[in-house]
N, C-alpha and C positions, 0 to 999 in steps of 0.2 A: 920541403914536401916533395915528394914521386906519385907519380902516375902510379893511379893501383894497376897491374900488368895483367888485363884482361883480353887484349886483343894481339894475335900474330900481326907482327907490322913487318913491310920489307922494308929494306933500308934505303927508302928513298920519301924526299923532300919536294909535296909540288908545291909551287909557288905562284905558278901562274898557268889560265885555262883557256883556252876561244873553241867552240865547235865540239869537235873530235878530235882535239888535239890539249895535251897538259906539257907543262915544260916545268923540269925539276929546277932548283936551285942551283946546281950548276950550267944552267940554261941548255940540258939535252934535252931533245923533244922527243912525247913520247904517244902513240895512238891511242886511244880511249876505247875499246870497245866491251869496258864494264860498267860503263855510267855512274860510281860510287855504288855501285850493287842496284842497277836500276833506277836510280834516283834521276838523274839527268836524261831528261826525255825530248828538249828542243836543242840541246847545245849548253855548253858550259858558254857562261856567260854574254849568254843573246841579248843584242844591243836594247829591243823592245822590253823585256825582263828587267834588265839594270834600269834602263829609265822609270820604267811603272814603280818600283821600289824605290829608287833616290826620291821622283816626283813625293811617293806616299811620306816616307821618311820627313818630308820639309815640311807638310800638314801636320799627322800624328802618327804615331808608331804603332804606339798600344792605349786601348781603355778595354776595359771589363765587358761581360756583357750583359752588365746590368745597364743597359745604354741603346740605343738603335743605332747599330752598326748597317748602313745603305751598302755597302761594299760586298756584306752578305750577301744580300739579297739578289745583289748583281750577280753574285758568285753563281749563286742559285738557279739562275734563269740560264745564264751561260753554258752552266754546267749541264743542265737538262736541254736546251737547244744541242750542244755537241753531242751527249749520249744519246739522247731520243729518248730521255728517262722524263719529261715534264713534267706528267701527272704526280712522280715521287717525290720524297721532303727529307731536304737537307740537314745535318745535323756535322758541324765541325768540330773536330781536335785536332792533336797536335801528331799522329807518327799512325804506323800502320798498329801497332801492337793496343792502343789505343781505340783505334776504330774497330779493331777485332771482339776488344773487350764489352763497349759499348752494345754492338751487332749481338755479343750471346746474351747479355744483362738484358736488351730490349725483348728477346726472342724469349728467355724465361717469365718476362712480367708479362708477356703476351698471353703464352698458353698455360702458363702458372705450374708449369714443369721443370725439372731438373738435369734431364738424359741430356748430353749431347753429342753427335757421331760424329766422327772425327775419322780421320784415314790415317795409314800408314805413309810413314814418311814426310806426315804432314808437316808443313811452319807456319802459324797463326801469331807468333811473339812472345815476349818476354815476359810481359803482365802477368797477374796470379793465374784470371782462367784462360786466356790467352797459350799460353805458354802451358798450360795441363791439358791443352788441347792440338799441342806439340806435341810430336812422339819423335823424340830427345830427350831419355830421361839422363844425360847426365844435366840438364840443362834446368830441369826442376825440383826444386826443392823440398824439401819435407812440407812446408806450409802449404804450397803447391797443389800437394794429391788428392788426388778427389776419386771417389767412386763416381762421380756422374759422367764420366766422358770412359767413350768407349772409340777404340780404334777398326776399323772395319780394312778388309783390302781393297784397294784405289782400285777403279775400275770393274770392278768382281760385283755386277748385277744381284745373282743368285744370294749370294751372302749376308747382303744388304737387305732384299725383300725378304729374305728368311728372319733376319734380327728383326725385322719391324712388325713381321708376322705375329711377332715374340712379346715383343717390348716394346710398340711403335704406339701407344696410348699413351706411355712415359716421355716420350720424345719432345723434348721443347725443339729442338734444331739440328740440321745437318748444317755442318761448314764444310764447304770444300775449297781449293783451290783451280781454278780453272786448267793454270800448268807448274804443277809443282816448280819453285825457282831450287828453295834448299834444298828439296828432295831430287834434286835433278834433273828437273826437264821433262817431270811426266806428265803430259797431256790428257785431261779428262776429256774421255769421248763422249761423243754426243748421246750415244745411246746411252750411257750411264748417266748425265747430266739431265735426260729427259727421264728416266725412268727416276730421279730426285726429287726430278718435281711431280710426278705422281704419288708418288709415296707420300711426300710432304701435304698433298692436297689429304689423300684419302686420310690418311693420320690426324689433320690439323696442326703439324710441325712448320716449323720456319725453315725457309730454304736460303740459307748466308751464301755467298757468294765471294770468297777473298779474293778482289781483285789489286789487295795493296801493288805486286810487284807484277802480274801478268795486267793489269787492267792500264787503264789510262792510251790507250791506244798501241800498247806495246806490243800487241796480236795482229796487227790489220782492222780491229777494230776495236770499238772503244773498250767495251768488258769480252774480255774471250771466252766468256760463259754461255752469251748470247750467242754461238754461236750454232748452237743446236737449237736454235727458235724457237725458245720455251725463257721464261724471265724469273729472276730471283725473286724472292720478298726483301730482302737488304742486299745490298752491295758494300761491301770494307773499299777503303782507297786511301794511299796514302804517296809513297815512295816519288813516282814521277809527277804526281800532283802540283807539286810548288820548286819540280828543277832543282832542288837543293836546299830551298827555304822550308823549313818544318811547319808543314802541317797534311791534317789525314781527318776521313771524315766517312761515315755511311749518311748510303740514300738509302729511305727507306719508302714501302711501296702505301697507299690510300690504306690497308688494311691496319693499318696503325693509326691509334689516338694518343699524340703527344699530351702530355700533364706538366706543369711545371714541379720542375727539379728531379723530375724521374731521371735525366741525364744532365750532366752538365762538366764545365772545365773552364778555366779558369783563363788561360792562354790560347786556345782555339778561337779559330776564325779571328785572330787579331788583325787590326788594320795591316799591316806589312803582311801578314799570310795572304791575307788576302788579294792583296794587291798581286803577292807573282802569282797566284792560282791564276788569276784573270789574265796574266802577261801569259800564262803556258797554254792554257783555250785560245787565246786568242791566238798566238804562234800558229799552233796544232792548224787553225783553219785557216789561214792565210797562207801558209805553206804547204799544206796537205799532206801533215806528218805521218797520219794513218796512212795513205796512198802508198807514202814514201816509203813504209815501216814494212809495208806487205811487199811493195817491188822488190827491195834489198832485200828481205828477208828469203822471199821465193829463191833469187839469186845465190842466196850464201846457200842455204840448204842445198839446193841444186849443185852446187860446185861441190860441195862440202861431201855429197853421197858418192859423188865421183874419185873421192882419194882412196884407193884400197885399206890404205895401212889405219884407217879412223871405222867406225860403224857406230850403230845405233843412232843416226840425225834424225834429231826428234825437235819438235816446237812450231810457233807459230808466230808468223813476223819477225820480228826482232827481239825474240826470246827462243833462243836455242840452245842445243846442248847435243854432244858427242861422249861418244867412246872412244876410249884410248887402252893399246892393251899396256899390261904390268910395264913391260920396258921402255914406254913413253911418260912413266909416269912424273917425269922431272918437265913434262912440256911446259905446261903452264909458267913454270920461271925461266924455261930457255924465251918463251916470247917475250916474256918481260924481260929481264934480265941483257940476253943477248941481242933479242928481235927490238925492244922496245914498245913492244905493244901489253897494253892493260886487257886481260879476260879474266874470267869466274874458274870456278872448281866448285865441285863438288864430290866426296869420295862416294867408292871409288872409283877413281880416274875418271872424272866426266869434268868436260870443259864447257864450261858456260859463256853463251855473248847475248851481251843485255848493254847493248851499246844506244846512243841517242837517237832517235828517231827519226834524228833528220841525215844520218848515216849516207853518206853519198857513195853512189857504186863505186869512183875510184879508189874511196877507201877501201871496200869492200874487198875489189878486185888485185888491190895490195895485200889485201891480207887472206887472199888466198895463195895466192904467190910464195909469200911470205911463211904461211904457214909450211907448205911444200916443200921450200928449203929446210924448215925447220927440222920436217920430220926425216926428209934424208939425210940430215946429220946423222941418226941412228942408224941408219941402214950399213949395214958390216961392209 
C-alpha cells in the first residue's frame, strides 16, 4: 500500500526536535520558525511536556467520556485562569476543524438559524461546514456547498452592516479569524472586530472567534481577538493548544445552556490530551510565553520593516507575515533548502513565521541576518 499523495512534502526527513531547533536524519540541523504550521507553541519537546505525558501514559491513556475525567476539569480552570475566560465553559475535541465545526452547530441550535458570514480568504477547516465556510473552493466538494454561508470582505465595516441591514434576522453567526494564517497574515482590526460585536448584539447572531492558529498566546496575547476590548460568544482552539499532541476545543460564553448529546466526540479531551494541554498553560506561565511572544515578535517586525527589498509586515506577536516581489519568489526554499531554516507561505509570495513562542532573540537576530544574505543572493 502507498500514501494517498495529498500533501507537498520536501524532501527531508526530521528525526529528532528540542526548542527551535529540528535535526533531519542525516543529523543536519535546522531552525524552526514554522512550528508544524503553528502547532508548537512552548518548544518541540519541552522537558515539563514529555514528563506530564509519560507520567499520564503510566496511569491511563484513554477512556470515553462516558466517565469523570478530573484532568478536565483541571483543563478547565487552567484554562480560564490563563485566558481570563473563567465565567465560560469548556467543551473538548480533537483538531481545530473540529472545534470550528462544533462553534457553528452550537451557534445554529442557539438562534435556530441557518446564515452564516464568513470572509474572504477565510480558513475555518476541512470538516463539512467548516470547510463551506472556507473560501477555497477548490478545497470543497460538492457535498460540501451550501447556500447558507455567505463570504463578506475582511475588514470592509460598510459591507458587513449593509448585509446585516439585509439579512441579519437570518444570521445564526459571524466566524472570523482574528489574523488570517492561510489567508496570509491579515489582521482584523479593531474597529471591525467591535463593530461584530455590535451587529451580533443588535441581530441576536453569535460572534465565533477562530482562534485555532492566531489564539493560544500566539499574538501577545492569549486570543488576538480581545484585542479590541470587546469578547466573543465562543472561542475555536486548537493548533498550539497540546504542542503537537491532538487536541482542539471552544469555550463557550454563560449565554449558552448545554443539553446532553447536543455535542459530543469520542477522543476529545482524552487523558493524554489532556495531560500536554496542562503541560502547555502551565509552560506558557512559568516562562512567560506571551511576554516572550510579543518581545520577539515587536523585534522581528521591526527589523523586518527595515529591509527595502520585503514590504507589507503585517501580524501580531509571533504571527507574521511579508511580502516578497515575483523575483524572490523561490525565497522560502532558499531558507530552507540553502539557509536551513523552516518558515510558512502563502501565495502570493507571502512568507509566514509562526515559530514557538518561546522564540529567543538570538534566534531571531539570526534570522535576520540570515534572511539579509538570503535576499542579496538575488541582487544582480
Amino acid at each position: 500500500m502507498k500514501l494517498f499523495d495529498v500533501y507537498p512534502i520536501n524532501d527531508i526527513t526530521i528525526t529528532k526536535a528540542l526548542g527551535s531547533r529540528v535535526w533531519d536524519n542525516n543529523g543536519i540541523e535546522y531552525m524552526d520558525l514554522y512550528g508544524g504550521h503553528a502547532v508548537i507553541s512552548i518548544g518541540h519537546t519541552h522537558p515539563h511536556w514529555v514528563k506530564r505525558i509519560e507520567e499520564q501514559l503510566n496511569k491511563i491513556a484513554f477512556y470515553s467520556n462516558s466517565i469523570k475525567i478530573p484532568l478536565q476539569e483541571e483543563l478547565a480552570e487552567k484554562l480560564g485562569e490563563v485566558s481570563g475566560k473563567k465565567d465560560f465553559e469548556l467543551f473538548l475535541c480533537n483538531s481545530g476543524a473540529e472545534a470550528n465545526e462544533n462553534a457553528l452547530k452550537l451557534a445554529s441550535f442557539h438562534t435556530n438559524r441557518k446564515k452564516i458570514v464568513s470572509f474572504k480568504k477565510a480558513f475555518h477547516g476541512r470538516t463539512s461546514l467548516a470547510v463551506a465556510a472556507t473560501d477555497n473552493p477548490s478545497i470543497v466538494a460538492p457535498v460540501n456547498e451550501t447556500d447558507n454561508i455567505v463570504f463578506l470582505p475582511f475588514n470592509d465595516i460598510e459591507t458587513l452592516t449593509n448585509y446585516f441591514t439585509e439579512k441579519g434576522n437570518e444570521v445564526a453567526a459571524i466566524i472570523i479569524e482574528g489574523i488570517q494564517g492561510v489567508g496570509g497574515i491579515n489582521v482584523a482590526s479593531n474597529n471591525f472586530l467591535i463593530a461584530i460585536r455590535k451587529l451580533c448584539d443588535q441581530y441576536g447572531s453569535i460572534y465565533i472567534a477562530d482562534s485555532v492558529q492566531c489564539g493560544y498566546g500566539r499574538s501577545g496575547i492569549f486570543f488576538s481577538h480581545d484585542c479590541a476590548g470587546v469578547e466573543a460568544d465562543i472561542y475555536s482552539m486548537a493548533k498550539g493548544m497540546g504542542n503537537g499532541f491532538p487536541i482542539g476545543g471552544i469555550i463557550v460564553s454563560p449565554k449558552f445552556k448545554a443539553k446532553h448529546s447536543m455535542l459530543g466526540t469520542t477522543f476529545g479531551g482524552n487523558h493524554l490530551a489532556c495531560a500536554a494541554a496542562l503541560a502547555v498553560l502551565e509552560v506558557m506561565q512559568k516562562e512567560s510565553l506571551m511576554e516572550n511572544a510579543k518581545t520577539v515578535g515587536d523585534y522581528l517586525m521591526n527589523e523586518l520593516k527595515l529591509i527595502p527589498q520585503i514590504s507589507g509586515v503585517r501580524g501580531r506577536g509571533l504571527m507574521i507575515g511579508f511580502d516578497v516581489p515575483d523575483e524572490y519568489k523561490n525565497l522560502k526554499k532558499d531558507l530552507l533548502f540553502k539557509y536551513k531554516i523552516f518558515t510558512g507561505e502563502a501565495k502570493p509570495n507571502v512568507i509566514r513565521l509562526l515559530p514557538s513562542l518561546a522564540l529567543n532573540m538570538n534566534d531571531a537576530t539570526t534570522f535576520i541576518s540570515t534572511l539579509k544574505i538570503a535576499i542579496t543572493a538575488y541582487q544582480p
